[in-house]
PLY file of the C-alpha trace (Angstrom):
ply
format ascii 1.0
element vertex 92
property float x
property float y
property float z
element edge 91
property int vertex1
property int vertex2
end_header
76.29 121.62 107.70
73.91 122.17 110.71
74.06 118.65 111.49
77.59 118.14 110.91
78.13 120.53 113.52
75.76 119.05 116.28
77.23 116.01 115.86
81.21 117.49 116.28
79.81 119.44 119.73
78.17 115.83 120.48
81.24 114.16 120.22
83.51 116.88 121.73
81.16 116.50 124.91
81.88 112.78 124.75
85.43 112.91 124.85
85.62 115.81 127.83
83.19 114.11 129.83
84.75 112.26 132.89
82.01 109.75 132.74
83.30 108.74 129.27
86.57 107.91 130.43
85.57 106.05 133.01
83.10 103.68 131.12
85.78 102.93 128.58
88.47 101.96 131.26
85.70 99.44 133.16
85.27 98.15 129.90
89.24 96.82 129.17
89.30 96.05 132.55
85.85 93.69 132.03
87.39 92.67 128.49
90.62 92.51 129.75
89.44 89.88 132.96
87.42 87.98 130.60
90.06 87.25 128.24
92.27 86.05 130.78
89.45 83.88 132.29
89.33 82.41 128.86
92.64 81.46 128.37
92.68 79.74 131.48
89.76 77.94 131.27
91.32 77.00 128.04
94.25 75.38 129.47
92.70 73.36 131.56
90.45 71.51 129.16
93.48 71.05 127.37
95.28 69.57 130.34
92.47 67.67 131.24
91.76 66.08 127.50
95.56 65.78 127.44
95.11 63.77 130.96
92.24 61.03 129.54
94.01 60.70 126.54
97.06 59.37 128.49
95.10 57.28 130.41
93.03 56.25 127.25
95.85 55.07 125.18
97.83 53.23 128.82
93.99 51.36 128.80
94.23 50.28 125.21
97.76 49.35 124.62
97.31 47.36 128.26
93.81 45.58 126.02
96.13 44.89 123.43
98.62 43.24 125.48
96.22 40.98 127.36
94.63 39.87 123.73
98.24 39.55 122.45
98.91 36.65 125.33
95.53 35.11 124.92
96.03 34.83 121.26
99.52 33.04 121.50
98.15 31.14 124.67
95.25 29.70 122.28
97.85 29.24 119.66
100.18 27.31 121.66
97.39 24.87 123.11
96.62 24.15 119.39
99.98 23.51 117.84
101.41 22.09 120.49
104.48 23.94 120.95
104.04 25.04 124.49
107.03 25.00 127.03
108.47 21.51 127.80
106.67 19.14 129.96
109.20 18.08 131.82
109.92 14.77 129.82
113.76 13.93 128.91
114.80 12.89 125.86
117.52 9.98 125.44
119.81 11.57 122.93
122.28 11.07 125.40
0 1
1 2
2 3
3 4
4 5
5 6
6 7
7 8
8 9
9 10
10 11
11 12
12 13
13 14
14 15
15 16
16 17
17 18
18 19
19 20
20 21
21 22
22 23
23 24
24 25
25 26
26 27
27 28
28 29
29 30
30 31
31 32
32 33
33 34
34 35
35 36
36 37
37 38
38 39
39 40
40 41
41 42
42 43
43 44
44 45
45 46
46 47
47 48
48 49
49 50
50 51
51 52
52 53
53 54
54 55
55 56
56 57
57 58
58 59
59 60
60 61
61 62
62 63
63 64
64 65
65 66
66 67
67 68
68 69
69 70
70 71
71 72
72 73
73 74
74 75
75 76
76 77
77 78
78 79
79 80
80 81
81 82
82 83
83 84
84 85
85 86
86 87
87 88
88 89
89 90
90 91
């Protein structure tokens, strides 16, 4: 009961003290900064992942392109079937 006792004047002290109040309002304030420092730093790692994976998929589908024309290119000079030569044919 004793102890019970101690420990309500203990806390009673806490809340009246000014010193209490002041600690817990530096602390949202700290909590409160850091949280928003977070979320921005946040962002911009998004934006910035978002950024190179633009630029990543531009690179590839540019890759794929380029192997798309050599592959017909190669095809072409095999089979034959590149654009006319110029020769005419007497149908006519």
């Amino acid at each position: 009961m004793a102890l019970a006792l101690v420990a309500l004047g203990i806390v009673r002290h806490v809340l009246r003290s000014r010193r209490f109040y002041e600690g817990v309002a530096v602390a949202a304030i700290a909590l409160g900064s850091m949280r928003g420092i977070s979320q921005e730093s946040r962002a911009g790692a998004m934006a910035r992942l978002a950024a190179w994976n633009k630029r990543e998929i531009e690179r590839l589908e540019h890759k794929a392109e380029r192997q798309a024309s050599a592959v017909k290119g190669a095809a072409e000079r095999m089979t034959g079937s590149g654009p006319p030569s110029g020769r005419a044919r007497a149908d006519h």
